[in-house]
Predicted model as a PDB file, atoms N, CA, C, CB and O in Angstrom, pLDDT in the B-factor column:
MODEL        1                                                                  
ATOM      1  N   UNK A   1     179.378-170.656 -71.134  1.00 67.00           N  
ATOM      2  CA  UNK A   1     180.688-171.138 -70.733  1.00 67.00           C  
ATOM      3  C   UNK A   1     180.622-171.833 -69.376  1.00 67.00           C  
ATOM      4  CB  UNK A   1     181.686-169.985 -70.690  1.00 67.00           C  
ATOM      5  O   UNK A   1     181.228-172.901 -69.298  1.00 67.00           O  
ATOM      6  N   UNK A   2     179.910-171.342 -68.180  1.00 68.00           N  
ATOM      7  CA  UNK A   2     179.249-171.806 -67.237  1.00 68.00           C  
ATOM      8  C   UNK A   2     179.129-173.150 -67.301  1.00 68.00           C  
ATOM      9  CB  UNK A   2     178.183-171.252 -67.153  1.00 68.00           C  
ATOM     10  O   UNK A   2     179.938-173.894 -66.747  1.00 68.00           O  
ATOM     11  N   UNK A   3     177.950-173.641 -68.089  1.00 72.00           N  
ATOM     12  CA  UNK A   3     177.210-174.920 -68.145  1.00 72.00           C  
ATOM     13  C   UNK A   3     178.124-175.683 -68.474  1.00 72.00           C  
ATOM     14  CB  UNK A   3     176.076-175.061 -69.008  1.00 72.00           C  
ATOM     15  O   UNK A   3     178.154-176.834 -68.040  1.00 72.00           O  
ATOM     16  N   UNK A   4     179.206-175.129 -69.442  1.00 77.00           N  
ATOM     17  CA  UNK A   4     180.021-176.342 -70.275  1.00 77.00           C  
ATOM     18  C   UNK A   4     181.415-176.644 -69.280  1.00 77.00           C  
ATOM     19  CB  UNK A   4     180.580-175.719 -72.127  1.00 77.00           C  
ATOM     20  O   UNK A   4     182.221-177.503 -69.637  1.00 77.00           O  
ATOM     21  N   UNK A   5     181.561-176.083 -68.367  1.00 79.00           N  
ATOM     22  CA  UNK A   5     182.589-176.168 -67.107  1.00 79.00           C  
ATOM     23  C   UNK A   5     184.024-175.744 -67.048  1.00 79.00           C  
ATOM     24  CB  UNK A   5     182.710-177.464 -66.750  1.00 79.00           C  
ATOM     25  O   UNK A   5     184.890-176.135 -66.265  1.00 79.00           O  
ATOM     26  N   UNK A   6     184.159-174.456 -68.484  1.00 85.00           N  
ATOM     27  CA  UNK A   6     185.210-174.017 -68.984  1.00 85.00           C  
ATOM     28  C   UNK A   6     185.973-173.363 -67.700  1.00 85.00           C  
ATOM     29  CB  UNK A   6     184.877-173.112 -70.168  1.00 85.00           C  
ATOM     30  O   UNK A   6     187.189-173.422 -67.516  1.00 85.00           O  
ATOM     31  N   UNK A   7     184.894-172.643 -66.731  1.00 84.00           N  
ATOM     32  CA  UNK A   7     185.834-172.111 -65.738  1.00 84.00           C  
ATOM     33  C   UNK A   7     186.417-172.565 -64.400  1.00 84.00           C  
ATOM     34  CB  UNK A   7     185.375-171.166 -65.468  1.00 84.00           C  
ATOM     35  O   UNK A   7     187.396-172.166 -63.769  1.00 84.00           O  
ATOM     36  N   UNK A   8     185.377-173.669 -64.122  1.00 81.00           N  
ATOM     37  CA  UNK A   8     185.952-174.430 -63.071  1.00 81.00           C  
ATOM     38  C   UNK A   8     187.551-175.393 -63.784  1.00 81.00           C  
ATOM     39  CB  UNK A   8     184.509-175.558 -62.475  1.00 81.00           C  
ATOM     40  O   UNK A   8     188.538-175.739 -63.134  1.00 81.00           O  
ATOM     41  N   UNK A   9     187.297-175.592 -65.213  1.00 84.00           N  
ATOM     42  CA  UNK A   9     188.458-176.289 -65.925  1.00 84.00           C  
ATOM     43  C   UNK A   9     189.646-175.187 -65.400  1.00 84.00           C  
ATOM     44  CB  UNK A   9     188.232-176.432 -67.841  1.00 84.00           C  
ATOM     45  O   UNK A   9     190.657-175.413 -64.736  1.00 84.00           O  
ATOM     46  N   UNK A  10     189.169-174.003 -65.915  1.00 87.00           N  
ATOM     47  CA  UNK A  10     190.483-173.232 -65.965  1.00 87.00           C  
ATOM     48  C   UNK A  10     190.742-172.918 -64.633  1.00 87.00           C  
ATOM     49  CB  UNK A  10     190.482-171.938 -66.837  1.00 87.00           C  
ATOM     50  O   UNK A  10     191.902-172.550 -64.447  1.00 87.00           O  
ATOM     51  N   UNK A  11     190.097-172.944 -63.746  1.00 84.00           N  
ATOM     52  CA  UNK A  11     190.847-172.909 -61.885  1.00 84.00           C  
ATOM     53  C   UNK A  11     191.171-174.204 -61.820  1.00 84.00           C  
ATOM     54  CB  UNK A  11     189.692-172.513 -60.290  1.00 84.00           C  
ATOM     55  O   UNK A  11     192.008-174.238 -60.918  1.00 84.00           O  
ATOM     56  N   UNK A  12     190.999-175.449 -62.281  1.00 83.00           N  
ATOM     57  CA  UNK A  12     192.030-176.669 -62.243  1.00 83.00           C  
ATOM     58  C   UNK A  12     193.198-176.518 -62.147  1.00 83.00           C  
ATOM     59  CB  UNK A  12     192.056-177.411 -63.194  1.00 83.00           C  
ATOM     60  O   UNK A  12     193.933-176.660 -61.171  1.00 83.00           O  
ATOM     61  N   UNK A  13     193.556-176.015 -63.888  1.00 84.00           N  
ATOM     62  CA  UNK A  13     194.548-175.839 -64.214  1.00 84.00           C  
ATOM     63  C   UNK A  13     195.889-175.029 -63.673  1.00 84.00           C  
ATOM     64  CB  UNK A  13     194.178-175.610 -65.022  1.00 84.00           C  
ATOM     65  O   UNK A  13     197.070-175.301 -63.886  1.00 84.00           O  
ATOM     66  N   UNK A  14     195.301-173.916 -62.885  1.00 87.00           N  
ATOM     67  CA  UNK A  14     195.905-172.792 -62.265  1.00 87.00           C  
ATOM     68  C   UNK A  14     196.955-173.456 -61.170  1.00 87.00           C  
ATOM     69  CB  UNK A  14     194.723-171.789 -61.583  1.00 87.00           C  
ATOM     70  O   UNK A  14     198.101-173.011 -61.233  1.00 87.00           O  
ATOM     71  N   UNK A  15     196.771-174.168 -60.470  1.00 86.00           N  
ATOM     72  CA  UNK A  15     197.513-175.186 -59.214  1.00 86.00           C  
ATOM     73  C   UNK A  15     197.690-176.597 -59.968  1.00 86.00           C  
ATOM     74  CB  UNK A  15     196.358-175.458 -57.588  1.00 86.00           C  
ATOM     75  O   UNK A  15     196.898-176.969 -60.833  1.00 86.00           O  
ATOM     76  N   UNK A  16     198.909-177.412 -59.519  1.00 91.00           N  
ATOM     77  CA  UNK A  16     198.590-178.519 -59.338  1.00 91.00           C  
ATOM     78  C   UNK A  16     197.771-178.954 -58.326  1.00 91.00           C  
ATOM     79  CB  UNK A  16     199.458-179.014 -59.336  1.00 91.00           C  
ATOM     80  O   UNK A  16     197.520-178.428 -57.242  1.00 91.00           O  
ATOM     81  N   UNK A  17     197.248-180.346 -58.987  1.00 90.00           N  
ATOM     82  CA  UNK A  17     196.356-181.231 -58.207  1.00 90.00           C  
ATOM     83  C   UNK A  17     196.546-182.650 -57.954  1.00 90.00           C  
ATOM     84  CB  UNK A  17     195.233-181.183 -58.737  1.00 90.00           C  
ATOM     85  O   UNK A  17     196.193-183.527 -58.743  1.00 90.00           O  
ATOM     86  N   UNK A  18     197.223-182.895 -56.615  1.00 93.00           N  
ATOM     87  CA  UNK A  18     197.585-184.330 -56.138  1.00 93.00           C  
ATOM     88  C   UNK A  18     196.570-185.404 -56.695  1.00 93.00           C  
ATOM     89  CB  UNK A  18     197.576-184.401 -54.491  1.00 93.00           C  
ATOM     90  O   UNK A  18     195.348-185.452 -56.833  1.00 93.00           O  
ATOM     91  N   UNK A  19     197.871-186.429 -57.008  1.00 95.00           N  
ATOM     92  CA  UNK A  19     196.591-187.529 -57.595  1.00 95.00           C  
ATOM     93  C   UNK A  19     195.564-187.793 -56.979  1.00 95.00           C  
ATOM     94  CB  UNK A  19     196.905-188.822 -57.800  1.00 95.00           C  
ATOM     95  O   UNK A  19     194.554-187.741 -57.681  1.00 95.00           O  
ATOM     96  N   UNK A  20     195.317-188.217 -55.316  1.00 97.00           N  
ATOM     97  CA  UNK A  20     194.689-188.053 -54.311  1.00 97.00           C  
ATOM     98  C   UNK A  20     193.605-187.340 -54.399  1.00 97.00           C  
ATOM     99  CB  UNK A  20     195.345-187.678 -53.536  1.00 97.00           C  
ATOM    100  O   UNK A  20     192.489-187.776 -54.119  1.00 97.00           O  
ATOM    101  N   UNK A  21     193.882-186.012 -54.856  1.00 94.00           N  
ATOM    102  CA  UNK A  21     192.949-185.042 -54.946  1.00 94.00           C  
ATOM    103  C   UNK A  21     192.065-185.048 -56.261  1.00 94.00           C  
ATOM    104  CB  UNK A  21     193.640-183.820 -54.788  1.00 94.00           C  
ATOM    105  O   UNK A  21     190.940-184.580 -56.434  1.00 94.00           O  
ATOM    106  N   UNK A  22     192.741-185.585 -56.965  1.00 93.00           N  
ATOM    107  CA  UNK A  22     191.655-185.870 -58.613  1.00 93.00           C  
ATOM    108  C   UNK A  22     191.136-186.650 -58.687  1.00 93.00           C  
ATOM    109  CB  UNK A  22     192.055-186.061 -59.916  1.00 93.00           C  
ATOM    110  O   UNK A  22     190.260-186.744 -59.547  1.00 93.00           O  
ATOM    111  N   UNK A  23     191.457-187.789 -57.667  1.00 97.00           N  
ATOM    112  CA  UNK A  23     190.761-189.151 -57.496  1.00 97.00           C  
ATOM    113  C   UNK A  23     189.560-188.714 -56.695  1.00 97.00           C  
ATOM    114  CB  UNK A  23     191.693-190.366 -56.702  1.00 97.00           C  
ATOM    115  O   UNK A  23     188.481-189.158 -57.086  1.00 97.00           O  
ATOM    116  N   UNK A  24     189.559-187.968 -55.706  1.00 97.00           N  
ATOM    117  CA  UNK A  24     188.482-187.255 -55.128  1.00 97.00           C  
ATOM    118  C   UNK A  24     187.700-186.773 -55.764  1.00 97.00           C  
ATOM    119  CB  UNK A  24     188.721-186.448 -54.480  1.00 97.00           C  
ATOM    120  O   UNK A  24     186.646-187.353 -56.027  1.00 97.00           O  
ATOM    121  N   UNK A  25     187.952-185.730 -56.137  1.00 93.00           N  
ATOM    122  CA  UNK A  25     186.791-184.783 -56.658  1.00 93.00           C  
ATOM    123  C   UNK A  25     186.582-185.644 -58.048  1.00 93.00           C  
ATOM    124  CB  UNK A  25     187.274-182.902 -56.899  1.00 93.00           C  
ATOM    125  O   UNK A  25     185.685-185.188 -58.757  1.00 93.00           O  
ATOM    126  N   UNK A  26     187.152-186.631 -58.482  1.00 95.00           N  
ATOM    127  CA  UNK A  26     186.661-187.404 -60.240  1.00 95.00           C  
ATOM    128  C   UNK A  26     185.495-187.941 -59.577  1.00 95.00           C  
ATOM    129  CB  UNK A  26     187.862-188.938 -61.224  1.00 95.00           C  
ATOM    130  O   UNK A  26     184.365-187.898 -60.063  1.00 95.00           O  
ATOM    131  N   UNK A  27     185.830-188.520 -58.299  1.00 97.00           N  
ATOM    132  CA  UNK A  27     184.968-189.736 -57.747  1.00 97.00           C  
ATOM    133  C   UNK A  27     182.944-189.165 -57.526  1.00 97.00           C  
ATOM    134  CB  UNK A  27     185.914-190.195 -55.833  1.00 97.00           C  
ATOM    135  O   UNK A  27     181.842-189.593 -57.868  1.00 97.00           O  
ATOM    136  N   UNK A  28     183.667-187.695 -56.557  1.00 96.00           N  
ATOM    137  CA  UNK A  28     182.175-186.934 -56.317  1.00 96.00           C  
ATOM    138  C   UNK A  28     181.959-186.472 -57.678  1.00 96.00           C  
ATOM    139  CB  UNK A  28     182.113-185.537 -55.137  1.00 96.00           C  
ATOM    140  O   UNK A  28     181.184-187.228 -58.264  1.00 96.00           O  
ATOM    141  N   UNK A  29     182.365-185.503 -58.393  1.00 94.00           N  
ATOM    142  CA  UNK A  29     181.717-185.466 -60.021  1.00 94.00           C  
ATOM    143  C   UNK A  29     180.866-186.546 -60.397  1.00 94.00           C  
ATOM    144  CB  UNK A  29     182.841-185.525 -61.168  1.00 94.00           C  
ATOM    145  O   UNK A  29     179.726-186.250 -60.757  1.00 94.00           O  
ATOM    146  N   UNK A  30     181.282-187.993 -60.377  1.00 97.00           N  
ATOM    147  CA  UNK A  30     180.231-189.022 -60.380  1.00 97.00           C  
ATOM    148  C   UNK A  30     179.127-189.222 -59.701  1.00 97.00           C  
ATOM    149  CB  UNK A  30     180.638-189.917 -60.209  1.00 97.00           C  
ATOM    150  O   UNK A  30     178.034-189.103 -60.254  1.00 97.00           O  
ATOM    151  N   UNK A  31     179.233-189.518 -58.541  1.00 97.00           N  
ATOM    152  CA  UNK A  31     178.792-189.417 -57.769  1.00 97.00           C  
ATOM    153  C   UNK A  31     177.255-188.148 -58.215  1.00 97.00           C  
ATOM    154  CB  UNK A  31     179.970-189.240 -56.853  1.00 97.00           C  
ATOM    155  O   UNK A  31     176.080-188.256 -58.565  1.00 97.00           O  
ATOM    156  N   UNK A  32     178.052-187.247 -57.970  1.00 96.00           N  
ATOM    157  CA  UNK A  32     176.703-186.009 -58.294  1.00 96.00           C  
ATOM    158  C   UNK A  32     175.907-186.002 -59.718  1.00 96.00           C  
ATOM    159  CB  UNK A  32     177.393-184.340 -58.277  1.00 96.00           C  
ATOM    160  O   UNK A  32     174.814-185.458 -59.874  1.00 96.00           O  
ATOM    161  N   UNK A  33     176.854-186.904 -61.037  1.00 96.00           N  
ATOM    162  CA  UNK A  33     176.122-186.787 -61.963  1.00 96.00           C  
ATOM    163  C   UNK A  33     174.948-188.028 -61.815  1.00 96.00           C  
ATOM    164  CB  UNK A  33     177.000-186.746 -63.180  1.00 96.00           C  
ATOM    165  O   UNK A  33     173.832-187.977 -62.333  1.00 96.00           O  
ATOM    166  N   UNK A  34     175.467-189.138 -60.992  1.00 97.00           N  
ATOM    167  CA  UNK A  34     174.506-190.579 -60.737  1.00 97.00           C  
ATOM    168  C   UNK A  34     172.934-189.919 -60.305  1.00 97.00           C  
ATOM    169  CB  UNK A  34     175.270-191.762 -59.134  1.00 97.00           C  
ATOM    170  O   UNK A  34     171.789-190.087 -60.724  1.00 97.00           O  
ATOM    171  N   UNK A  35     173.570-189.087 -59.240  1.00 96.00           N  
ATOM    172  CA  UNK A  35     172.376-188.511 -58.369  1.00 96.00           C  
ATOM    173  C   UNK A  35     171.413-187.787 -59.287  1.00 96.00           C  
ATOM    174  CB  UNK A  35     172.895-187.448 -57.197  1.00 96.00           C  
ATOM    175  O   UNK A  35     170.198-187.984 -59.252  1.00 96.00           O  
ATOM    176  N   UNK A  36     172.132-186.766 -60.279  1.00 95.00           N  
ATOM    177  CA  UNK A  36     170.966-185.885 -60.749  1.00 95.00           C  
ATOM    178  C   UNK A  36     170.446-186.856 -62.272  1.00 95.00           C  
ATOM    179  CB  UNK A  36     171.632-183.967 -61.120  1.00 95.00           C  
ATOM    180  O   UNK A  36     169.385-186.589 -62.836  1.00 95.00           O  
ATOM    181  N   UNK A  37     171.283-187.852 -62.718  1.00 96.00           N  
ATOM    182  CA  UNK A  37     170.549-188.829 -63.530  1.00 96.00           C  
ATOM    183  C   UNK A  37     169.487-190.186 -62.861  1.00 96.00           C  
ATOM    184  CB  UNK A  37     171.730-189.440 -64.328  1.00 96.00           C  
ATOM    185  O   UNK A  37     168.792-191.010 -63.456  1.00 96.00           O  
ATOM    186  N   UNK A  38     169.686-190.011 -61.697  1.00 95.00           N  
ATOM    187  CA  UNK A  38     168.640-190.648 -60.600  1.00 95.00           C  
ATOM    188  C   UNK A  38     167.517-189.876 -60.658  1.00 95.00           C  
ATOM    189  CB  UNK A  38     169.126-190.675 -59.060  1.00 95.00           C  
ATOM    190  O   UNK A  38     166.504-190.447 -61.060  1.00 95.00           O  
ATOM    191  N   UNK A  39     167.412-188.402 -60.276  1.00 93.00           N  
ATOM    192  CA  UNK A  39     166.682-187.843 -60.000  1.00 93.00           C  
ATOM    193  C   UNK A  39     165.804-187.203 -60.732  1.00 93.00           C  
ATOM    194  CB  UNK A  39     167.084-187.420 -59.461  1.00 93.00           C  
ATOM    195  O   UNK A  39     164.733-186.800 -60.278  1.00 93.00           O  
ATOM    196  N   UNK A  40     166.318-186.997 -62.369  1.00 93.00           N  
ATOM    197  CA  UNK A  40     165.482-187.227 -63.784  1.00 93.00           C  
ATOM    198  C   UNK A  40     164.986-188.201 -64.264  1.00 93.00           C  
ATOM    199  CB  UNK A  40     166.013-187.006 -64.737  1.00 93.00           C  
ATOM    200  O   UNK A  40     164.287-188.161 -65.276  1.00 93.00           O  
ATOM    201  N   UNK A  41     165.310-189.427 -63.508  1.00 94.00           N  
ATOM    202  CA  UNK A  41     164.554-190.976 -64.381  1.00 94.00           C  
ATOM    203  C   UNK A  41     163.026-190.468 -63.594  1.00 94.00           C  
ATOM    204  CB  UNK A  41     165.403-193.254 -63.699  1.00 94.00           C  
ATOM    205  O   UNK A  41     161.916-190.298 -64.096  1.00 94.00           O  
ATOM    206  N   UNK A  42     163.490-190.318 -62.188  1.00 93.00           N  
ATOM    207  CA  UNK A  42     162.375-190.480 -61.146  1.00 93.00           C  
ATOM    208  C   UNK A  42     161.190-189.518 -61.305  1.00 93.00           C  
ATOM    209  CB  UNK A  42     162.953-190.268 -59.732  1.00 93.00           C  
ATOM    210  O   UNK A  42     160.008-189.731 -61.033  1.00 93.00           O  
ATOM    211  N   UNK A  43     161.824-188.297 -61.858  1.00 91.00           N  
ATOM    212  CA  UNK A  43     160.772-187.322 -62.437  1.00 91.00           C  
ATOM    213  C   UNK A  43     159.905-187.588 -63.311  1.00 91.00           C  
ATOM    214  CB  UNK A  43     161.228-186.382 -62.949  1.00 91.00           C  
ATOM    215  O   UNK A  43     158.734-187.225 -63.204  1.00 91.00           O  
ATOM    216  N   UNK A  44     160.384-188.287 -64.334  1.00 92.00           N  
ATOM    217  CA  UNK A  44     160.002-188.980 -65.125  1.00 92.00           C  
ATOM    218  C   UNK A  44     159.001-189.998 -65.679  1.00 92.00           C  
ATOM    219  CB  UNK A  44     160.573-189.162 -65.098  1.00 92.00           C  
ATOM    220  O   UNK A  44     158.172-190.184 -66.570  1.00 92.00           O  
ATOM    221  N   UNK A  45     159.653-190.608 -64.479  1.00 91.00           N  
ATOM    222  CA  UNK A  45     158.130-191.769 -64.082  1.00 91.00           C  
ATOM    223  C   UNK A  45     157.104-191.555 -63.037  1.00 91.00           C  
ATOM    224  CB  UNK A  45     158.577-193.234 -63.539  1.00 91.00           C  
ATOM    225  O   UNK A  45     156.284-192.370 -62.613  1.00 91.00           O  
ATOM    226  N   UNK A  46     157.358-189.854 -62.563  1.00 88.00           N  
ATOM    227  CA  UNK A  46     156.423-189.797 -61.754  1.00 88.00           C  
ATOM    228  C   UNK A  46     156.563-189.817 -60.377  1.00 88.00           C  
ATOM    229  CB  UNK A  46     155.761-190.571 -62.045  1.00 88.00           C  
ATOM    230  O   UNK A  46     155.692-189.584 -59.539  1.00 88.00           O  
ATOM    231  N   UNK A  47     157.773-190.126 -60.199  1.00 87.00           N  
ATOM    232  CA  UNK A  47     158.093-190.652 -58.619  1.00 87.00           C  
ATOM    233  C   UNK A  47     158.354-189.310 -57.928  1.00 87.00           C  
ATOM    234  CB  UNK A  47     159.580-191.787 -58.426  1.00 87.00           C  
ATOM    235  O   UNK A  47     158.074-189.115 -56.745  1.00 87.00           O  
ATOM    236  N   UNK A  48     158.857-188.479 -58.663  1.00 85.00           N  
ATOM    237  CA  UNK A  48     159.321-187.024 -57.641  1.00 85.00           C  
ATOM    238  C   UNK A  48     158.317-185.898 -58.563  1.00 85.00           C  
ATOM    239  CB  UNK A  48     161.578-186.459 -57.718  1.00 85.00           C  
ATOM    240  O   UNK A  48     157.700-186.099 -59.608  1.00 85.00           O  
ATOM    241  N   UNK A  49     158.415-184.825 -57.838  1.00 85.00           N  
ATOM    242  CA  UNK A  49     157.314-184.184 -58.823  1.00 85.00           C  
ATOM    243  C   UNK A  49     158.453-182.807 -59.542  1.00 85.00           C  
ATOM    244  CB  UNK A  49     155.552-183.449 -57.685  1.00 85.00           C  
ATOM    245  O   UNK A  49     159.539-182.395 -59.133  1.00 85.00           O  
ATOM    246  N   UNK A  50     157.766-182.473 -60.525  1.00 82.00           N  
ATOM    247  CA  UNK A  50     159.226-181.585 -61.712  1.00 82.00           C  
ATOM    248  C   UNK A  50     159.687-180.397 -60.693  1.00 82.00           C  
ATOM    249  CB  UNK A  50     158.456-180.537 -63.709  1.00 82.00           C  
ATOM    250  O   UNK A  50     159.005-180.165 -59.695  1.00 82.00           O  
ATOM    251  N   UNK A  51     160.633-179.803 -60.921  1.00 80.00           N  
ATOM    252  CA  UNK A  51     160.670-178.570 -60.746  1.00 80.00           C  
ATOM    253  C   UNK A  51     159.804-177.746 -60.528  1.00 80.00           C  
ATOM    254  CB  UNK A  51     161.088-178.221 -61.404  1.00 80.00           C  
ATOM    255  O   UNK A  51     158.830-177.851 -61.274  1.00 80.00           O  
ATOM    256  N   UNK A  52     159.767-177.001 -59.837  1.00 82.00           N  
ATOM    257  CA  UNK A  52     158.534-175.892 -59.805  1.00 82.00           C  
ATOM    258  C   UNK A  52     159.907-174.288 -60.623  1.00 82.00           C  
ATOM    259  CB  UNK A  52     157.650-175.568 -57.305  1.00 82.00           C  
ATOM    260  O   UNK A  52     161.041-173.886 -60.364  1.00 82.00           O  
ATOM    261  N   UNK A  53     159.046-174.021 -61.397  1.00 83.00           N  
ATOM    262  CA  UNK A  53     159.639-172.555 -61.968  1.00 83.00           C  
ATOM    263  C   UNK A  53     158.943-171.214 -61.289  1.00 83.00           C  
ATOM    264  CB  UNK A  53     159.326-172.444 -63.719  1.00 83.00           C  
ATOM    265  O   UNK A  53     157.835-170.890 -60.860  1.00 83.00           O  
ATOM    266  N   UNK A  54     160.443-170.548 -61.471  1.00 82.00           N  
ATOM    267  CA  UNK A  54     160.077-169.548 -60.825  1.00 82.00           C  
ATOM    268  C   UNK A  54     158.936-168.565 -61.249  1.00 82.00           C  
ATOM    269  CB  UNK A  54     161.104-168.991 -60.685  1.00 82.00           C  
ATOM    270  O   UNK A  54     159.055-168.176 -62.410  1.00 82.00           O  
ATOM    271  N   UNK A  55     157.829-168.066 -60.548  1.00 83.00           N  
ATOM    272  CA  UNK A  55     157.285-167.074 -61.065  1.00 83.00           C  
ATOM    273  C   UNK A  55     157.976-165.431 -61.532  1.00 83.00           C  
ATOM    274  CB  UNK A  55     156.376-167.042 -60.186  1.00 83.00           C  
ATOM    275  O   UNK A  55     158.830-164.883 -60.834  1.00 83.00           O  
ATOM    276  N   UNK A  56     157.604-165.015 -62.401  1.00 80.00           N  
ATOM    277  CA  UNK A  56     158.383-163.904 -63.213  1.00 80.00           C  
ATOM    278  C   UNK A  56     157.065-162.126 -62.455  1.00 80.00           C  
ATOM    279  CB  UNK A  56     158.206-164.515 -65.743  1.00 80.00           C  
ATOM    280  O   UNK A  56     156.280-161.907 -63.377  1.00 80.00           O  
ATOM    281  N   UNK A  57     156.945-161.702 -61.959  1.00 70.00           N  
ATOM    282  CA  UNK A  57     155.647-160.109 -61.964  1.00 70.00           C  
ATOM    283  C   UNK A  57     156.565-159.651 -62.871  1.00 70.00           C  
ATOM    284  CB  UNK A  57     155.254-158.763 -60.277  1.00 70.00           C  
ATOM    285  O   UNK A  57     156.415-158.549 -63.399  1.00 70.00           O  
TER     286      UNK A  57                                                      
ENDMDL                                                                          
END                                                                             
């Protein structure tokens, strides 16, 4: 439910939100998805190096 953004949806909903304010945060939502679809091309081709995963003992 997390990943799919059901709960940040449902604290939206809880208040109104000035147009002002949806124009904002619509704008960074972009913004942050550009970045992390930037930052998977680049992995990709090599340019950044993957994730490192966590080790598990």
């Amino acid at each position: 439910m997390q990943r799919e953004g059901s709960f940040r949806e449902m604290k939206r909903h809880v208040h109104y939100e000035k147009p002002s304010e949806k124009r904002a945060r619509q704008k960074a939502e972009a913004v942050r998805r550009a970045r992390k679809l930037a930052r998977k091309r680049m992995q990709r081709e090599g340019l950044l190096p993957a994730p490192k995963k966590p080790v598990r003992a």
